[in-house]
Backbone bond lengths (Angstrom), bond angles and torsions (degrees), N, CA, C in turn:
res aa  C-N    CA-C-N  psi(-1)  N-CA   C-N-CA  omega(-1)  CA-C   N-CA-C  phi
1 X - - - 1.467 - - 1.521 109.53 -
2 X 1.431 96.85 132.10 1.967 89.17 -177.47 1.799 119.85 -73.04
3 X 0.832 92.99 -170.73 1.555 102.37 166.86 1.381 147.10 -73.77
4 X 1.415 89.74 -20.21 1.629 127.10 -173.13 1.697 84.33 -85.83
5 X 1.717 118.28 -77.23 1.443 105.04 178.30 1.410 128.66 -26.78
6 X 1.189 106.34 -55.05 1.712 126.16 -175.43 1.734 99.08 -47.34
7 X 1.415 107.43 -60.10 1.671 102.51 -151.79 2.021 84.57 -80.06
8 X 0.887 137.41 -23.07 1.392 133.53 -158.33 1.732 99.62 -78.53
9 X 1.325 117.25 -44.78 1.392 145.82 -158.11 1.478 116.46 -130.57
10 X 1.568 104.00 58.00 1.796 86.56 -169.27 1.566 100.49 -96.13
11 X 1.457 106.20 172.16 1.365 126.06 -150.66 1.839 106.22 -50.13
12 X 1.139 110.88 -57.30 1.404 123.37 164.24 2.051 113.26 -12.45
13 X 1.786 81.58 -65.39 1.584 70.17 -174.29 1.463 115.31 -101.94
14 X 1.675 115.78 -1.86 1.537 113.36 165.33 1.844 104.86 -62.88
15 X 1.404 110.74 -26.97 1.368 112.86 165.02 1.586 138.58 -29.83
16 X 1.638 88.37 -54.93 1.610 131.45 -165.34 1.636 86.32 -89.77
17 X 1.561 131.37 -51.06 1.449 105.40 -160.46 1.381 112.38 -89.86
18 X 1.636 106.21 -12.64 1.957 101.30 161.33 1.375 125.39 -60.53
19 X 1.513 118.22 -29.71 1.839 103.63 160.24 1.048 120.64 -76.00
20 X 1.434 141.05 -4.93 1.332 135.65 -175.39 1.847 102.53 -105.06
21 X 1.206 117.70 -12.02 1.473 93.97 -164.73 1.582 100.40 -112.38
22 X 1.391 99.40 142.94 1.763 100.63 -179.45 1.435 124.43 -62.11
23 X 1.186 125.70 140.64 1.583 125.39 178.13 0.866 115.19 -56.78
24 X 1.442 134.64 124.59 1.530 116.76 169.43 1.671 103.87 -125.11
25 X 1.399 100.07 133.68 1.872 106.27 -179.37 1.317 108.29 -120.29
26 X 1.159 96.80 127.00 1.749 111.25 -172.86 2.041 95.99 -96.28
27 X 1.409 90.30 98.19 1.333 93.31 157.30 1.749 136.21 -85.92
28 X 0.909 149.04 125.81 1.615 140.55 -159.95 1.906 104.31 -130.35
29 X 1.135 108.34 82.36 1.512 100.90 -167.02 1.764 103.88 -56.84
30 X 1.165 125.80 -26.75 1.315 106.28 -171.50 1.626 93.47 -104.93
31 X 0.874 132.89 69.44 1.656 149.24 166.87 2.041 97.83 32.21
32 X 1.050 85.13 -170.32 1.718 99.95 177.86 1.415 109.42 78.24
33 X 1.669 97.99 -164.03 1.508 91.38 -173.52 1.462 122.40 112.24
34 X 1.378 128.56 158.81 1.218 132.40 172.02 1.520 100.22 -81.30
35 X 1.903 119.45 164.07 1.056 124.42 146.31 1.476 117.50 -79.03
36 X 1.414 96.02 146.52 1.712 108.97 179.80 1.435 101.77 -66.08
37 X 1.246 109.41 130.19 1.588 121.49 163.14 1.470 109.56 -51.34
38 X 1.544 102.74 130.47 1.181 107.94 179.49 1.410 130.73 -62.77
39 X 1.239 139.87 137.68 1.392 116.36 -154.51 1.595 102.98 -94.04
40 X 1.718 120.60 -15.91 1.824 103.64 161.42 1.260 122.65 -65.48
41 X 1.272 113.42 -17.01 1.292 120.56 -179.41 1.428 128.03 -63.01
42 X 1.688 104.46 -45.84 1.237 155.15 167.44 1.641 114.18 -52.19
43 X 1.293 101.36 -51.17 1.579 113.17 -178.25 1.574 103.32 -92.95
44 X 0.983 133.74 -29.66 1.824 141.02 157.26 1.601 96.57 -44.87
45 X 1.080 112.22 -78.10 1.583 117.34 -171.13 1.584 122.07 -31.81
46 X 1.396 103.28 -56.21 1.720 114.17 163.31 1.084 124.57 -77.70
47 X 1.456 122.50 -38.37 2.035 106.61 156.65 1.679 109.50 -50.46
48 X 1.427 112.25 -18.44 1.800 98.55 -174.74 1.486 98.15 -93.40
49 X 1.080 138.14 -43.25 1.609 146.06 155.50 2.202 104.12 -22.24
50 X 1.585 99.84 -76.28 1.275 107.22 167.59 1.881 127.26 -26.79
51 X 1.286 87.41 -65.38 1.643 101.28 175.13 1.485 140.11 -92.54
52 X 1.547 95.86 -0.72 1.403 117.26 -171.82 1.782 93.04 -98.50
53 X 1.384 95.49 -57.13 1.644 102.51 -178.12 1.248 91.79 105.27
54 X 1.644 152.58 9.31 1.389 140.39 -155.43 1.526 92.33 -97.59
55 X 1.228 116.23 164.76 1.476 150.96 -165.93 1.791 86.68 -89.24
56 X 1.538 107.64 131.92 1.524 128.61 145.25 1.815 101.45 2.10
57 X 1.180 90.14 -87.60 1.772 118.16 -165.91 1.598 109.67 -56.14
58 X 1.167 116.54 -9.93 1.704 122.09 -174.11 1.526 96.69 -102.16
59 X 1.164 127.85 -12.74 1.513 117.43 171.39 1.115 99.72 -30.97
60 X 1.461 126.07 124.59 1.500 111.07 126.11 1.534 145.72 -92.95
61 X 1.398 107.99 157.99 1.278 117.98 -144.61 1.677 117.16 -62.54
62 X 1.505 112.28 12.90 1.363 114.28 -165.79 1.636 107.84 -93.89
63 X 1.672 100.12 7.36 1.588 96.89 171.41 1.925 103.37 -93.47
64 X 1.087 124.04 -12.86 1.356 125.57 -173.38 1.019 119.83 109.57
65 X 1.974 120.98 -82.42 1.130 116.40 165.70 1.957 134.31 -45.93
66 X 1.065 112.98 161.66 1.282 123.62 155.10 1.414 124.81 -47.83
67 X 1.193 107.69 141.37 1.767 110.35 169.98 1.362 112.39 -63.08
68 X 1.687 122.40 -32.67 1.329 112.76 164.90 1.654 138.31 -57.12
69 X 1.578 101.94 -28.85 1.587 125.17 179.40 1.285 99.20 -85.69
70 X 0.978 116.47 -44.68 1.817 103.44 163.85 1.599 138.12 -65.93
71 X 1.277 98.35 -11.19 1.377 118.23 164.10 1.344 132.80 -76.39
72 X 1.737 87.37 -45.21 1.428 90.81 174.95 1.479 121.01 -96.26
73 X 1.454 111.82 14.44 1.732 123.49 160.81 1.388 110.40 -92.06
74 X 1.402 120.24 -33.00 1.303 84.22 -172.52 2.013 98.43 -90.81
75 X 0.995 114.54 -13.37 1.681 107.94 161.03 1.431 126.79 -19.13
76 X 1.970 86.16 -54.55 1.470 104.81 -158.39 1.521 98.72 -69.85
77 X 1.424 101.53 -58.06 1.615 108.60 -169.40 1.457 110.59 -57.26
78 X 1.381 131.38 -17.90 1.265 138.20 -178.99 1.853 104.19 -73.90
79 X 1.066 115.61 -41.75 1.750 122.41 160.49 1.411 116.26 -59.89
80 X 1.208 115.30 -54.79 1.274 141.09 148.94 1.842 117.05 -25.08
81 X 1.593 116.52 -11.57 1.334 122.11 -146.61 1.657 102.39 -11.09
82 X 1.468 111.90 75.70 1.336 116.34 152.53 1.063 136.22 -44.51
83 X 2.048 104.70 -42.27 1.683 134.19 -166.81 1.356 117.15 -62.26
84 X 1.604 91.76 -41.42 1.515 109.98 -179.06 1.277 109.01 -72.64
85 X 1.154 123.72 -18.21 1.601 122.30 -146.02 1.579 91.06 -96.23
86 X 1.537 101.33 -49.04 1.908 116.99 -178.36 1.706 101.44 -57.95
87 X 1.200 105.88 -50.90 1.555 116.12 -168.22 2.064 95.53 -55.22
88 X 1.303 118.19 -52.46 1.443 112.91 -170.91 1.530 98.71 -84.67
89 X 1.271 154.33 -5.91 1.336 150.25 -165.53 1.809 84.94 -105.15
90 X 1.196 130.46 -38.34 1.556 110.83 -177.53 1.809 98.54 -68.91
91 X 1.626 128.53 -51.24 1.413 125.17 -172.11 1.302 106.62 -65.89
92 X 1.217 126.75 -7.55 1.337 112.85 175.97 1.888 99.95 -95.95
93 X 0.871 126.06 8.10 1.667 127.25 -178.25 1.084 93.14 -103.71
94 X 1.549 130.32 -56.65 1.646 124.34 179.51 1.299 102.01 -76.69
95 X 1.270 135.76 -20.30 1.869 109.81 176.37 1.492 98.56 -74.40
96 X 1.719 138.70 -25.97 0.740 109.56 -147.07 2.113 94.34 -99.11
97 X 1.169 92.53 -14.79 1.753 90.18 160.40 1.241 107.34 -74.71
98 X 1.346 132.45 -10.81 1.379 100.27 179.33 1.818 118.80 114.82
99 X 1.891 118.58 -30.46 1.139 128.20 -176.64 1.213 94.36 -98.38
100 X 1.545 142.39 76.59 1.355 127.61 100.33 1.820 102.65 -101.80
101 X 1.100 85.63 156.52 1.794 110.62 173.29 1.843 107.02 -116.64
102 X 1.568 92.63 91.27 1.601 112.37 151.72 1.637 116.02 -48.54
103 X 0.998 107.41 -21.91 1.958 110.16 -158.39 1.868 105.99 -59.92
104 X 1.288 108.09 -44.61 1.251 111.45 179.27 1.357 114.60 -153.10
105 X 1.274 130.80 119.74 1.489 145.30 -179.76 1.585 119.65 -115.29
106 X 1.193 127.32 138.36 1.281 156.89 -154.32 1.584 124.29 -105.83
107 X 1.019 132.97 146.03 1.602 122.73 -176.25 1.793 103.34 -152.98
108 X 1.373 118.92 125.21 1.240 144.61 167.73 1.220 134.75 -121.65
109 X 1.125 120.26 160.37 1.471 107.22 153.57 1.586 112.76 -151.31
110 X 1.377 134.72 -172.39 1.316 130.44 -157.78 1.550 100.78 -156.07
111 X 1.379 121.47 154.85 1.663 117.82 173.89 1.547 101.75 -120.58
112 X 1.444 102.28 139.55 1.540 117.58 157.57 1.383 123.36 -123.94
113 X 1.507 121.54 126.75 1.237 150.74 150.93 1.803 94.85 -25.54
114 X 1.650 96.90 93.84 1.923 98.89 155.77 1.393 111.02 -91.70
115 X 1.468 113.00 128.11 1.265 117.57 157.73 1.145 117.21 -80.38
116 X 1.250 144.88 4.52 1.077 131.20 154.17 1.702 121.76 -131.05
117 X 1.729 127.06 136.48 1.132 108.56 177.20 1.129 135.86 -74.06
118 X 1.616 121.36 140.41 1.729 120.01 -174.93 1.359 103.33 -145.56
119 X 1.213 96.01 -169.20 1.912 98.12 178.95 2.003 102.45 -80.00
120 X 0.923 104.19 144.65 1.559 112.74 165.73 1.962 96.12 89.54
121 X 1.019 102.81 33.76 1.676 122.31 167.13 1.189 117.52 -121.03
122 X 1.367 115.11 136.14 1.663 118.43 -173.77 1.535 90.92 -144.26
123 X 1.737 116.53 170.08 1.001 125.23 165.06 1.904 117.28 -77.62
124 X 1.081 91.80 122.04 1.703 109.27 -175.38 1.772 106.49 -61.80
125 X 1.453 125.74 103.08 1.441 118.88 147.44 1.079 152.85 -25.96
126 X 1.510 100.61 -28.51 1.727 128.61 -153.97 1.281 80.34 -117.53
127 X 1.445 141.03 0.49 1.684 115.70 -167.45 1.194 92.14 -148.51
128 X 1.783 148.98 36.84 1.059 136.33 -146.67 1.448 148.26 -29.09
129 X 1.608 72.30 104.79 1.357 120.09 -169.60 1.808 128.32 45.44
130 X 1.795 104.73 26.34 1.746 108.44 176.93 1.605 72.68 -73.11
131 X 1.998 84.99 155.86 1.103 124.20 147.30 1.889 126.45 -42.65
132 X 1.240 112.99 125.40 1.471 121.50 -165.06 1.572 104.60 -157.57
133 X 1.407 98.68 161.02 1.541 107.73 172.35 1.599 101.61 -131.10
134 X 1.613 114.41 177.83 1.197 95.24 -161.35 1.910 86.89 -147.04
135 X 1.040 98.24 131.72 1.859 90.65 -175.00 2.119 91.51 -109.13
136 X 1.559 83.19 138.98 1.770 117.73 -176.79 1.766 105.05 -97.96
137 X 0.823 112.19 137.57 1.820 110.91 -175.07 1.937 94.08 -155.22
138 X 1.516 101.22 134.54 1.465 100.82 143.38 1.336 111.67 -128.56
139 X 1.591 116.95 140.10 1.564 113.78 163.69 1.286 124.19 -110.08
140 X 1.155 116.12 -146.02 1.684 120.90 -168.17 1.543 89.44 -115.92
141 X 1.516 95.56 -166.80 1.928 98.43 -160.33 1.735 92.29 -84.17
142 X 1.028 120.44 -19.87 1.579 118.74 -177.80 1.625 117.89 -76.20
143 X 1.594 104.37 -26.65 1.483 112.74 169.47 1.701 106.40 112.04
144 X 1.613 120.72 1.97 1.110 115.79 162.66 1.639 123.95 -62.78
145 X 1.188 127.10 127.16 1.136 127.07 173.18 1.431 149.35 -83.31
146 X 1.695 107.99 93.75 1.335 117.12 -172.90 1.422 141.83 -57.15
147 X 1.345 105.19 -36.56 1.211 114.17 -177.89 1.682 104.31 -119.98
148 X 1.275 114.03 164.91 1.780 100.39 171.01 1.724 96.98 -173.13
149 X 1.702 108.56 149.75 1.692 107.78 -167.64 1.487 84.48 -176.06
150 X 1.346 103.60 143.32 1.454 145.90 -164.28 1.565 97.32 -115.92
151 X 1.950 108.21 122.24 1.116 105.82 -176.96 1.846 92.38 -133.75
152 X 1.663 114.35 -172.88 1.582 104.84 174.03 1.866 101.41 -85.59
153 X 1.005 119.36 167.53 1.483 120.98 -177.80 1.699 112.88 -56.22
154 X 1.653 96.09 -26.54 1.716 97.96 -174.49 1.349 113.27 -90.02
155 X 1.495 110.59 8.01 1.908 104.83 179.41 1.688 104.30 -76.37
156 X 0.955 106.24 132.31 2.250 114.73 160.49 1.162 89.57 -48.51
157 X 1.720 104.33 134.53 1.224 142.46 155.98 1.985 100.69 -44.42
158 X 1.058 110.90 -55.75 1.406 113.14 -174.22 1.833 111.31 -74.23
159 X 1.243 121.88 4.66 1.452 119.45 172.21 1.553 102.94 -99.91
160 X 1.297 114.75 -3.20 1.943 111.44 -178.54 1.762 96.04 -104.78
161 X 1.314 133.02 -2.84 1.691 127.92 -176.44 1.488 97.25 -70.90
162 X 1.375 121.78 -62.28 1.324 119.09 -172.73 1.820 116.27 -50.65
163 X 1.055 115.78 -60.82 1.664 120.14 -172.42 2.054 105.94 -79.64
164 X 0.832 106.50 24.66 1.545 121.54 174.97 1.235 103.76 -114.57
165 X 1.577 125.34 -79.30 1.379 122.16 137.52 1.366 123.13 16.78
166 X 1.297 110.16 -78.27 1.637 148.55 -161.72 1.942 95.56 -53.92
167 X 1.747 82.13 -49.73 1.721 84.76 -151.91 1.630 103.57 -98.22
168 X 1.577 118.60 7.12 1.491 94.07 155.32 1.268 157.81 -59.97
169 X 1.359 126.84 103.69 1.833 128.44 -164.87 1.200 101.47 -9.96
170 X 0.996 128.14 167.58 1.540 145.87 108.19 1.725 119.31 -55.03
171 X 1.097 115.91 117.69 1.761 115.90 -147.84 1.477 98.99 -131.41
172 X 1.321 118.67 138.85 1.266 116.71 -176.70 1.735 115.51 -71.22
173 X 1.382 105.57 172.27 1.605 105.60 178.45 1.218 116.35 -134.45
174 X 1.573 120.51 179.84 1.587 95.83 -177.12 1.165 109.47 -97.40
175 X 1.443 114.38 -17.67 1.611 114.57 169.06 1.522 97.36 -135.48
176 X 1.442 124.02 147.46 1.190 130.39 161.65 1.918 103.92 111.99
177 X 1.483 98.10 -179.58 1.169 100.55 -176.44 2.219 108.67 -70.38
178 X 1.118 113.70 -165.20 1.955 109.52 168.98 1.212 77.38 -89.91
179 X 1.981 72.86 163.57 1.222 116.31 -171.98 1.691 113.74 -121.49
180 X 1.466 122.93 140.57 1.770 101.96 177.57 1.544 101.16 -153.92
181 X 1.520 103.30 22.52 1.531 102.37 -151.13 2.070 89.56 -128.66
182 X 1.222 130.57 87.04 1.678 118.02 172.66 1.298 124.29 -61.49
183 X 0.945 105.62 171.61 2.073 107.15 -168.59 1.280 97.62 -94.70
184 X 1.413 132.25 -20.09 1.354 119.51 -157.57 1.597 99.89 -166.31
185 X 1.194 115.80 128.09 1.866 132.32 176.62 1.070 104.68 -111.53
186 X 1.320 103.88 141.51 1.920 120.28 170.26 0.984 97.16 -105.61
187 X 1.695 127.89 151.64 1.856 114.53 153.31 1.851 77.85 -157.16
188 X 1.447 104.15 156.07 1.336 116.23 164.71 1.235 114.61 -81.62
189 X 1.206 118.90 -174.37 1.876 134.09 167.61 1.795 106.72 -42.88
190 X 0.846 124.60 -9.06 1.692 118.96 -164.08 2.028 81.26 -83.15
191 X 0.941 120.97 -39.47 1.369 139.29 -161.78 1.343 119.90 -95.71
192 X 1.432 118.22 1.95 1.487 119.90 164.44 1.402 135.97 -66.22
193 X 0.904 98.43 91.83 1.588 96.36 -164.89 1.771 125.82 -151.36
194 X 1.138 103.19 128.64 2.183 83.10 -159.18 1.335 122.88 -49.98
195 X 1.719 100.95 -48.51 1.513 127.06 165.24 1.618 107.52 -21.58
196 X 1.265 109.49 -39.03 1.808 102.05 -160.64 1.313 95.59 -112.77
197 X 1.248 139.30 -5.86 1.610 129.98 148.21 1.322 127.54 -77.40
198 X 1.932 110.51 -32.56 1.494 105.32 151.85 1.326 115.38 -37.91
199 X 1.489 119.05 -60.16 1.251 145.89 -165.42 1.662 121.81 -43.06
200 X 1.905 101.72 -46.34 1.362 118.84 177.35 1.975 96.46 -79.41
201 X 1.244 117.41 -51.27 1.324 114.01 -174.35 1.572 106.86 -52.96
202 X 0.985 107.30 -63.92 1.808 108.99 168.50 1.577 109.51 -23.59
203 X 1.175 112.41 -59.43 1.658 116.00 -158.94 1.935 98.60 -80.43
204 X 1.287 109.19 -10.97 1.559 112.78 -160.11 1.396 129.09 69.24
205 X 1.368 94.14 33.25 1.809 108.85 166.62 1.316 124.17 -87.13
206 X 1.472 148.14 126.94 0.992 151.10 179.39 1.475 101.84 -74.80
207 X 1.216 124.96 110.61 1.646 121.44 178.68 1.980 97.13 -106.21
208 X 1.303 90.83 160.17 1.531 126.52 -167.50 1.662 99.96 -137.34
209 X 0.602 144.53 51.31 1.461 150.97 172.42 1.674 131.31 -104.08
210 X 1.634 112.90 116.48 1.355 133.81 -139.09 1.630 87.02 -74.55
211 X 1.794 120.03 134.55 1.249 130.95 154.68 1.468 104.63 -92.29
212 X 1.728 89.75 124.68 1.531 108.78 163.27 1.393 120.26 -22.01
213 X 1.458 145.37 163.03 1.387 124.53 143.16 1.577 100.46 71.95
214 X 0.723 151.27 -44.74 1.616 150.03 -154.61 1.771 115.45 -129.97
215 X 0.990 116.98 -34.87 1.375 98.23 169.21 0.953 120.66 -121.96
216 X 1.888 142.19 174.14 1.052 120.26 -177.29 1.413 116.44 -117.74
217 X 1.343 142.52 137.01 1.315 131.39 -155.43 1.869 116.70 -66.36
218 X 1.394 99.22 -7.27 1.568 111.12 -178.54 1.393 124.61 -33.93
219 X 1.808 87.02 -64.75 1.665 105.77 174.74 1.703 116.50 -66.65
220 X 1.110 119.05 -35.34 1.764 130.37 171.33 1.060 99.46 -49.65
221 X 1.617 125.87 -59.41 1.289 106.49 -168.42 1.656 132.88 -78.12
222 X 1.663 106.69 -1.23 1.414 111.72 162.51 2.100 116.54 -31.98
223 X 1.710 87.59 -57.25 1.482 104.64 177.72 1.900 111.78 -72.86
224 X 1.216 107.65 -30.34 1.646 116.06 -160.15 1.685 97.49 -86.02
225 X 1.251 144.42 9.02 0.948 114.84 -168.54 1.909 101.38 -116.16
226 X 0.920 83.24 16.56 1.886 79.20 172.01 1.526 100.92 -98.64
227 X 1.567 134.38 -45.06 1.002 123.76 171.86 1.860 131.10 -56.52
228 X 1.717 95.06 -11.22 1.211 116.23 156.97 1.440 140.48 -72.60
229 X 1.460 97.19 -20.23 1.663 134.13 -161.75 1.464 92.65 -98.47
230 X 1.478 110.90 -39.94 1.551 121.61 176.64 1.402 109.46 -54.26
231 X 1.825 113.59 -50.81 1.424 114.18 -166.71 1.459 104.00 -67.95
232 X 0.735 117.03 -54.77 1.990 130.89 177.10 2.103 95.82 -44.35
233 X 1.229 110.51 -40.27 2.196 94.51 172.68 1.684 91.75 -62.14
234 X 1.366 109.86 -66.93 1.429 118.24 -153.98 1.673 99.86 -22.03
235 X 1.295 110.18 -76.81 1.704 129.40 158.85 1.404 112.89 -3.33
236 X 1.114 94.32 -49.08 1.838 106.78 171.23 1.510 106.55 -34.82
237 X 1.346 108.87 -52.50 1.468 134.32 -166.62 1.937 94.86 -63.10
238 X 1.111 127.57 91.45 1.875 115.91 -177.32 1.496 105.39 -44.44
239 X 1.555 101.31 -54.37 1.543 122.47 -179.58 1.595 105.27 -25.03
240 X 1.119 120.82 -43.69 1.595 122.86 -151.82 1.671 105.83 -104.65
241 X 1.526 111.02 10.04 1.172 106.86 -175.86 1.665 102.14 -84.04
242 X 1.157 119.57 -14.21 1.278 142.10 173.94 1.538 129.44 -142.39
243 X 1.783 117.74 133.13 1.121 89.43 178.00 1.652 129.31 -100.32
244 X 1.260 118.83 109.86 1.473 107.03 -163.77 1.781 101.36 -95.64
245 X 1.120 139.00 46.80 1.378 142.29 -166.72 1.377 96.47 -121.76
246 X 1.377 148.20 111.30 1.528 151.91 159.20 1.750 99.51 -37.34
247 X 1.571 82.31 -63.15 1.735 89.46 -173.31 1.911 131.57 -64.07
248 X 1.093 107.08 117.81 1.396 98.43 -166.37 1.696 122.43 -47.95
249 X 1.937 96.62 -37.28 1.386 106.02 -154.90 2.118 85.69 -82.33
250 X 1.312 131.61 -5.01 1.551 141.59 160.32 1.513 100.33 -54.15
251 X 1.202 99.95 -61.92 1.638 99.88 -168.08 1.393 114.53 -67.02
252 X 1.261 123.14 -39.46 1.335 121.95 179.79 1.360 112.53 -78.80
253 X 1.248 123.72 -18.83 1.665 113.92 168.69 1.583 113.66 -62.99
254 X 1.641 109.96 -20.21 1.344 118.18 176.73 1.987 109.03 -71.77
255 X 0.983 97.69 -48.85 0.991 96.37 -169.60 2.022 113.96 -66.75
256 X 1.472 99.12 -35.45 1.757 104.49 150.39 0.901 123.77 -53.89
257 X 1.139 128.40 -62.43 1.583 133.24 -179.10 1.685 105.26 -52.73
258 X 1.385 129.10 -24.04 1.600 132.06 166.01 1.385 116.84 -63.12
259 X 1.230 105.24 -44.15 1.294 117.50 -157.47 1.799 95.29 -81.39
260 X 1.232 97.06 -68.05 1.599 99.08 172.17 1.869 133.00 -33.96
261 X 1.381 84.61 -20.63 1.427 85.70 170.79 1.621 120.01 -94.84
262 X 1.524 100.89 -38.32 1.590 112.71 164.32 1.340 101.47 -31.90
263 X 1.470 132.61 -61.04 1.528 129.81 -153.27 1.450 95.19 -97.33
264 X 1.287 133.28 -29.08 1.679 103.25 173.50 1.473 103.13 -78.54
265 X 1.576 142.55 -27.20 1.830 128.42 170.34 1.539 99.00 -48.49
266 X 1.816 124.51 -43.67 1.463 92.45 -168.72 1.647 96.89 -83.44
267 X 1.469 143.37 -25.49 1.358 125.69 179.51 1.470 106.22 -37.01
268 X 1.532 108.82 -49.51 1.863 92.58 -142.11 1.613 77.55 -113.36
269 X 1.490 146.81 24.69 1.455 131.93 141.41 1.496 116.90 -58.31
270 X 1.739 125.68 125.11 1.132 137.72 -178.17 1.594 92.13 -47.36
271 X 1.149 102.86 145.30 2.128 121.21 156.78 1.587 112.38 -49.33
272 X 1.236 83.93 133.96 1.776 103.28 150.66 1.450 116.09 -22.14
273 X 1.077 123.13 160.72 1.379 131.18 157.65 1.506 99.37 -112.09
């Protein structure tokens, strides 16, 4: 195995992606046949795709397989919601040490320029009016990211609070039963709206959320700028600086596969002093 595998895929998190990914056994009753591509190999290839930002066809060949066999793995695992599965199996390792912070959580979102049209594409406001998609994230007060959802560029910021909400794990703790529920939400003016403070009071969320006309986003963003700090890792991801995926549930494995790595750098980052 080269080196490139090693540093792309090190043992730690080839660790983490053998409980999440389904077995698959290639039986061949009349023998022969190719060997199955290895699947670290496989999963190296698309974290370098992810972070490189390179095109299918620019693989190079030092992962083994084909750009086609790599295509059609991470497909599978994308049905498979593997991403999701890796993305909540790292927060459940840090909830269960103890480093997420329930105390106060954050909600954003960001637009990307699709070059190509698919479902979950709208015409972008902010970019007049090309086609774009727009990725929804909430994190914790540290800026890890809990929740995450792919909308078209033209959905309201305030129609992704509720099903973000909706879709936080159930996350382990270090003592007590999981946790999926924060004490306290930030959201700016995009998010003013009664509906979604009924909404937080209902669930027993303490919301902080900027009125139009009346407050000024200055002080919000004391708390708001880690979920900002969040959008700037995502970025990390080249892949996500654009979306070139037709397929929606393509693009959003990208945006898992980002996130998932955010929370295994802080798993296996040495402690504080």
């Amino acid at each position: 195995m080269t080196g490139l595998i090693e540093r792309l895929v090190p043992d730690e998190l080839w660790t983490l992606f053998r409980r999440v990914v389904p077995p698959t056994e290639v039986i061949r009753p009349q023998g022969g046949g190719r060997r199955r591509a290895g699947d670290r190999e496989c999963l190296a290839a698309i974290i370098f795709v992810a972070t490189s930002g390179c095109t299918w066809r620019q693989l190079p060949p030092v992962f083994g397989p084909a750009w086609p066999t790599i295509y059609r793995r991470v497909a599978q695992w994308s049905r498979d919601r593997v991403w999701a599965r890796l993305h909540r199996l790292t927060l459940d390792e840090l909830g269960a040490r103890g480093e997420l912070d329930w105390s106060r959580c954050a909600i954003d979102s960001v637009s990307v320029r699709a070059a190509k049209r698919g479902p979950l594409t709208g015409p972008n406001p902010t970019d007049r009016g090309k086609p774009g998609s727009k990725i929804h994230l909430i994190t914790d007060r540290n800026g890890l990211p809990l929740s995450l959802g792919i909308s078209g560029a033209n959905l309201h910021d305030s129609l992704g609070l509720q099903p973000l909400v909706r879709g936080i794990p159930p996350i382990r703790s270090r003592r007590g039963p999981r946790r999926r529920r924060p004490a306290k939400l930030h959201a700016d003016k995009g998010y003013d709206y009664d509906r979604l403070r009924k909404m937080a009071r209902e669930r027993r969320i303490r919301h902080r959320i900027a009125r139009k006309g009346i407050e000024s986003s200055t002080r919000l963003g004391r708390h708001r700028w880690v979920v900002e700090r969040t959008v700037s890792w995502l970025a990390g991801c080249r892949r996500l600086h654009r979306r070139y995926e037709r397929k929606a549930e393509h693009f959003l494995a990208f945006v898992g596969i980002a996130a998932a790595l955010i929370a295994y750098r802080r798993l296996v980052a040495p402690p504080k002093a």
